[in-house]
Each structure stands twice: as C-alpha cells, then as structure tokens.
N, C-alpha and C positions, 0 to 999 in steps of 0.2 A: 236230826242228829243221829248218829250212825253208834248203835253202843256196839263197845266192840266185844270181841267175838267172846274171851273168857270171861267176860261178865257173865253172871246167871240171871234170869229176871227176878229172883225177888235177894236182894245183900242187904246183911245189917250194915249201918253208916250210924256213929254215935259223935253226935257232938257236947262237947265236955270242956271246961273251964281250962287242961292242960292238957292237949295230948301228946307229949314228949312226955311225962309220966308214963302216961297207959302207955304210949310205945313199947317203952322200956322196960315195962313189967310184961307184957306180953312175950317180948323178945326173949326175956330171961324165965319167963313161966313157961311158956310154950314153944320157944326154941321159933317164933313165927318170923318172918321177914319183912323187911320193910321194900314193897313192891312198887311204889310209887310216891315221888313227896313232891308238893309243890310248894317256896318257900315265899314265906309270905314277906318280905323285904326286912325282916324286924329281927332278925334270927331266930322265927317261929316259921311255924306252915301253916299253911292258908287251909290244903287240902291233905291228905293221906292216904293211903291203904297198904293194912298188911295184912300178911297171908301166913298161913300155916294150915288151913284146910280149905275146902272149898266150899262156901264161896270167900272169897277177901272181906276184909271188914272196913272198910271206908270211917274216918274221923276227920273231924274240924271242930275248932278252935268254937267256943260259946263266946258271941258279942254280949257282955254287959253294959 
C-alpha cells in the first residue's frame, strides 16, 4: 500500500461511539476541516479525517 504523500508516519486516528459529534466540535472549536469522509451507506461514515494542523486526525465509528 502506497500511504500517500501528506500523511506523516506517526497520526492520531480515534475511534469513538459518534464521530459526527467530535466532527462538529472540532470544526467549531478549532476552525479544523473535514479533509476526507467515507460514508458508511447508513448516513454515518465509515472512515474520517480532519485537519486543522499537521498531522490530520483520522476517526471511525466504535462497533458495539
């Protein structure tokens, strides 16, 4: 697998019960952006990352 280029090697990635939550307090806490979303067919997302500094923060959804 090819990671691409602005990835850093070492990024936080938090998986969390809701992260359209955390999205949206990020976005409004920290002015951060949502850099990538992959939607998980359900009107959630599968996978995430946003950004506001470097490196990105990667999220997904906690299976219970």
């Amino acid at each position: 697998m090819k990671i691409p280029e602005h990835y850093l090697p070492l990024m936080p990635y938090l998986i969390m019960k809701d992260t359209a939550i955390f999205r949206e307090f990020v976005k409004n806490a920290f002015d951060a952006k949502e850099h990538f979303i992959v939607p998980d067919g359900n009107d959630g997302v599968m996978h995430g990352e946003i950004k506001n500094t470097e490196p990105e923060t990667g999220t997904t959804p906690a299976h219970t």
